[in-house]
C-alpha positions as CSV (number, residue, x, y, z in Angstrom):
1,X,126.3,86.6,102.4
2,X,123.2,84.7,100.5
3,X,120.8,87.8,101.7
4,X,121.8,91.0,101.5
5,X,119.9,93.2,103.8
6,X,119.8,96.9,103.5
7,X,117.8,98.7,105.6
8,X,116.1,102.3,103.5
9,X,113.9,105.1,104.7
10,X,110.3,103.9,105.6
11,X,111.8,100.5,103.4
12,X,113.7,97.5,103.3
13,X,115.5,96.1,100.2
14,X,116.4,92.4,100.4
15,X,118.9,91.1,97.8
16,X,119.4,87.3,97.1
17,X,122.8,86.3,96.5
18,X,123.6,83.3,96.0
19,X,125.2,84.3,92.4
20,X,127.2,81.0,91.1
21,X,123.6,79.1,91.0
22,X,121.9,81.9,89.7
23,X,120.4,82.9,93.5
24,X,118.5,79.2,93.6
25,X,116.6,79.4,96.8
26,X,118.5,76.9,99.3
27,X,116.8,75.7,102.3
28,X,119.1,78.1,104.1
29,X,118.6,81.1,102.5
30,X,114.6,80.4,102.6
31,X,115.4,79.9,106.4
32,X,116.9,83.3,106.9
33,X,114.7,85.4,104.6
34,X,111.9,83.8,106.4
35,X,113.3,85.1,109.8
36,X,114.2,88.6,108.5
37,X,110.5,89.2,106.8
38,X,108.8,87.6,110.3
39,X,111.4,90.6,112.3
40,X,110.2,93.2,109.5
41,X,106.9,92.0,110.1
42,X,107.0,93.2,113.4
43,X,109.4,96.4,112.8
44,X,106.9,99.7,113.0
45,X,110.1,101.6,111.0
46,X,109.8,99.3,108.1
47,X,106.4,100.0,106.1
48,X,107.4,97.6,102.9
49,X,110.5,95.3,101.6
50,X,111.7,94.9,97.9
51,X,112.9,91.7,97.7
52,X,115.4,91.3,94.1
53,X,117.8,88.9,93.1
54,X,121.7,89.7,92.5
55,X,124.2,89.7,89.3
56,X,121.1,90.0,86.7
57,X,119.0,87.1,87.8
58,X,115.9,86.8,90.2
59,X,116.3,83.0,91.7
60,X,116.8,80.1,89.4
61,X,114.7,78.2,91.2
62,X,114.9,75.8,94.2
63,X,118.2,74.3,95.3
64,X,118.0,70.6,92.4
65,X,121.1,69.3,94.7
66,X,118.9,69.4,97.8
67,X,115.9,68.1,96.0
68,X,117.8,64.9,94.2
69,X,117.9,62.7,97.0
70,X,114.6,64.1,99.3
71,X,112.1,61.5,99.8
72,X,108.8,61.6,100.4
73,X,108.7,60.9,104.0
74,X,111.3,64.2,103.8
75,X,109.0,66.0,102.0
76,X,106.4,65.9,105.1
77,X,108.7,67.0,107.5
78,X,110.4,69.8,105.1
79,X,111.6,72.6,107.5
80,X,111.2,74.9,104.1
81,X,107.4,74.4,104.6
82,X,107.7,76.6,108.1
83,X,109.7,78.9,105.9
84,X,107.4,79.3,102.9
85,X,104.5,79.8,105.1
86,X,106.5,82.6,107.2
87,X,106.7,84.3,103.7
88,X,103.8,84.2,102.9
89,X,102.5,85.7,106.3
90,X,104.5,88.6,105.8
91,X,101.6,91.1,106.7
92,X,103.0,94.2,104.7
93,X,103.4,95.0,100.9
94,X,106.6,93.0,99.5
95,X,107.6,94.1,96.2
96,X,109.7,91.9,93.9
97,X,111.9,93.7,91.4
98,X,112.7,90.2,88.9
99,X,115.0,90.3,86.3
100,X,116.7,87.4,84.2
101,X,115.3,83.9,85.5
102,X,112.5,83.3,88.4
103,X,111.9,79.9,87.8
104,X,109.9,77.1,90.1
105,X,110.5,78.2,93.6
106,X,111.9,81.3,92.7
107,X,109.4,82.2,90.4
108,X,106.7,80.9,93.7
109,X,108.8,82.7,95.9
110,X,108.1,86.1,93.2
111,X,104.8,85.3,92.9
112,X,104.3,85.7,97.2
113,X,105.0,89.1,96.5
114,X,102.1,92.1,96.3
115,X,103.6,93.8,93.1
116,X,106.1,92.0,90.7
117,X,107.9,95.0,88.7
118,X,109.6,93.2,85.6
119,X,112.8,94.2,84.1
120,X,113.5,93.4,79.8
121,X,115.6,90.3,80.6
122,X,112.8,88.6,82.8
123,X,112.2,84.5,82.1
124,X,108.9,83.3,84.7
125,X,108.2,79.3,84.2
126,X,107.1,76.8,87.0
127,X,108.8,73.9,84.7
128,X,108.9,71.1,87.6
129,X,106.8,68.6,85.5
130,X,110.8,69.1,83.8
131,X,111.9,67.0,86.3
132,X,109.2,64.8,87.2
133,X,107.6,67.5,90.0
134,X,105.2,70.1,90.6
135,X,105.3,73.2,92.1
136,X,105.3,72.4,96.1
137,X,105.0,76.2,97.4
138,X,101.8,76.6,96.3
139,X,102.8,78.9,93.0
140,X,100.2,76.7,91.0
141,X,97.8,77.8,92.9
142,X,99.1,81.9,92.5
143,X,99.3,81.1,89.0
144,X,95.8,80.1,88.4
145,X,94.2,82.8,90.2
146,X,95.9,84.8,88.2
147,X,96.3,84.1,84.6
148,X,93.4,81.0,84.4
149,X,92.9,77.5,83.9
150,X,94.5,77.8,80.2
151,X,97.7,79.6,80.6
152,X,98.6,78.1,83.8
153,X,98.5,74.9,81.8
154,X,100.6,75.8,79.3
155,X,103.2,77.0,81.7
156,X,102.9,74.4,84.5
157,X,101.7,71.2,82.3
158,X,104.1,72.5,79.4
159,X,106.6,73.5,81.5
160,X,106.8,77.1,79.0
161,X,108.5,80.0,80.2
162,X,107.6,83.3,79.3
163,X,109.3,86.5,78.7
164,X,108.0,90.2,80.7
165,X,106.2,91.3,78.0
166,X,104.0,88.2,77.7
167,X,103.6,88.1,81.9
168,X,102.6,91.8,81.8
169,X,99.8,91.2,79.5
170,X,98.5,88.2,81.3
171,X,98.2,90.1,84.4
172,X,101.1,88.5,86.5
173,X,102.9,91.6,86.8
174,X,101.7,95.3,87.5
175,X,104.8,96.9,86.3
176,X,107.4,96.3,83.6
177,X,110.8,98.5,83.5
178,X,114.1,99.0,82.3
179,X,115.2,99.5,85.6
180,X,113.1,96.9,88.0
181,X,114.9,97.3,91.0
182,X,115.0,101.6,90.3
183,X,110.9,101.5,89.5
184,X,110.4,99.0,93.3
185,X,112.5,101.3,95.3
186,X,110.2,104.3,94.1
187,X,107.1,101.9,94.6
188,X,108.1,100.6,98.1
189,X,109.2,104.6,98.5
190,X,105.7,106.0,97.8
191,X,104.0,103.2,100.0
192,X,106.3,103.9,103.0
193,X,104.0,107.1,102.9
194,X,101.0,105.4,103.1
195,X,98.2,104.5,106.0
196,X,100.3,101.5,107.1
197,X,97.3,99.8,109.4
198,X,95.0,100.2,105.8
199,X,98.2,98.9,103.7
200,X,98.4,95.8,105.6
201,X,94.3,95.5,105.9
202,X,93.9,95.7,102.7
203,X,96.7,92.5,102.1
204,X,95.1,90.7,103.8
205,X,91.8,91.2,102.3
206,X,93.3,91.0,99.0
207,X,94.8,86.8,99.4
208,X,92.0,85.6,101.7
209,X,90.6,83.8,99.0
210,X,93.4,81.6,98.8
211,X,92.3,78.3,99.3
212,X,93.8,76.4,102.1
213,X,92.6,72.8,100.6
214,X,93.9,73.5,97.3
215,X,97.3,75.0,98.2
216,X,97.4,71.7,100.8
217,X,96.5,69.2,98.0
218,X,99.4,70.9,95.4
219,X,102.4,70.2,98.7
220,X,100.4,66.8,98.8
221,X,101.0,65.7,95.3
222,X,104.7,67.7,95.5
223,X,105.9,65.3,98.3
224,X,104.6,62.3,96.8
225,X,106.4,62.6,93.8
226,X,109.8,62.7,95.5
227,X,109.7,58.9,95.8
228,X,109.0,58.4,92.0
229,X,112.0,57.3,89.6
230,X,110.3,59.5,87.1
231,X,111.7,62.4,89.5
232,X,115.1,60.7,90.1
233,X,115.7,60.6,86.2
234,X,114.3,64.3,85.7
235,X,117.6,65.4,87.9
236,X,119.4,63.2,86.5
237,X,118.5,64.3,82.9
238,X,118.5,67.9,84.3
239,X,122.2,67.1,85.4
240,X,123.5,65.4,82.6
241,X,122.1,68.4,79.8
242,X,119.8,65.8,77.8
243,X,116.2,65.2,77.6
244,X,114.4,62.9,80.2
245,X,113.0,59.7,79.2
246,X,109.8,59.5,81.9
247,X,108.1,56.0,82.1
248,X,105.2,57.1,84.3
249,X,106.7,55.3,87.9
């Protein structure tokens, strides 16, 4: 099973397990944690989900096999659009317990969530520009608000991943542990308890200053970049384990 749904008092813990690609966020797996956080959405019994990754890592990233051969006129009409934008709707505090990798999408996918809680081993990088892409999900955007214009550069323009100590003092996580997924439970737990019309209130009070032009233009400049050979030899360097020789086409 690729999500691994257990259902907890007042909670929901969500597991992503898709373990021989280090949990790399398929567009089937996006589809059906989509549908399950829409259902939670609308489930009084469920007053917060933890969302973690299994076998030590969070989600590599997006699926590269899928991506290789999308164009751009596949990029408009990406079903995993639908599905980001179902995540994202998800009216009620998500927690994400990361350790190991959350890179690109699953490093967006971490950065949807209310309260990241880091674990020792945690890598975060949106290294697309890697491969001859940007983020599409609209985790540049996430980034920015959060850490500003510099270090977003660094780790979107430089591709640089950085390590849970480093994302804790930048501000992208609210909690750092030796036991992520232990510390989320608790979290998730102790918000359970909570005025749930306030909790979700105060969400959506909290992200409606994201932008809808700027997170629009970021998809934009994703999709047209699927058609560039810059992108094809990005996979194909990614693939092959060597460094990509980019000629700006």
């Amino acid at each position: 099973m690729d999500l691994m749904i257990d259902t907890c008092l007042g909670y929901t813990r969500l597991t992503l397990n898709r373990v021989a690609v280090r949990n790399a966020l398929n567009t089937a797996v996006l589809k059906q944690l989509a549908a399950v956080l829409t259902d939670l959405g609308a489930d009084p019994a469920c007053r917060a989900v933890v969302i973690t990754g299994a076998d030590g890592n969070f989600a590599a990233g997006a699926d590269i096999a899928e991506i290789a051969t999308k164009t751009s006129a596949d990029g408009a009409c990406d079903p995993r659009k639908a599905h980001w934008a179902a995540i994202r709707a998800f009216p009620k505090p998500l927690i994400a317990a990361v350790e190991g990798y959350a890179l690109g999408g699953g490093f967006e996918l971490a950065l949807m969530a209310d309260i990241l809680v880091l674990g020792p081993t945690a890598k975060l990088g949106l290294p697309e520009t890697n491969l001859g892409l940007i983020p599409g999900a609209g985790g540049g955007q996430r980034l920015l608000a959060l850490v500003g214009r510099a270090r977003a550069t660094r780790m979107i323009l430089m591709g640089e991943v950085i390590d849970a100590e480093t994302a804790l003092s930048w501000g992208i996580a609210a909690y750092a542990s030796p036991t992520p997924l232990t510390e989320a439970e608790a979290l998730a737990a102790r918000l359970a308890q909570r005025a749930p019309l306030a909790l979700m209130a105060a969400k959506q009070a909290l992200i409606a200053t994201e932008a809808a032009l700027a997170l629009q233009t970021e998809r934009t400049g994703f999709e047209a970049l699927l058609d560039s050979q810059d992108k094809a030899e990005g996979i194909r360097a990614f693939h092959e384990k060597r460094k990509p020789a980019f000629k700006g086409q």
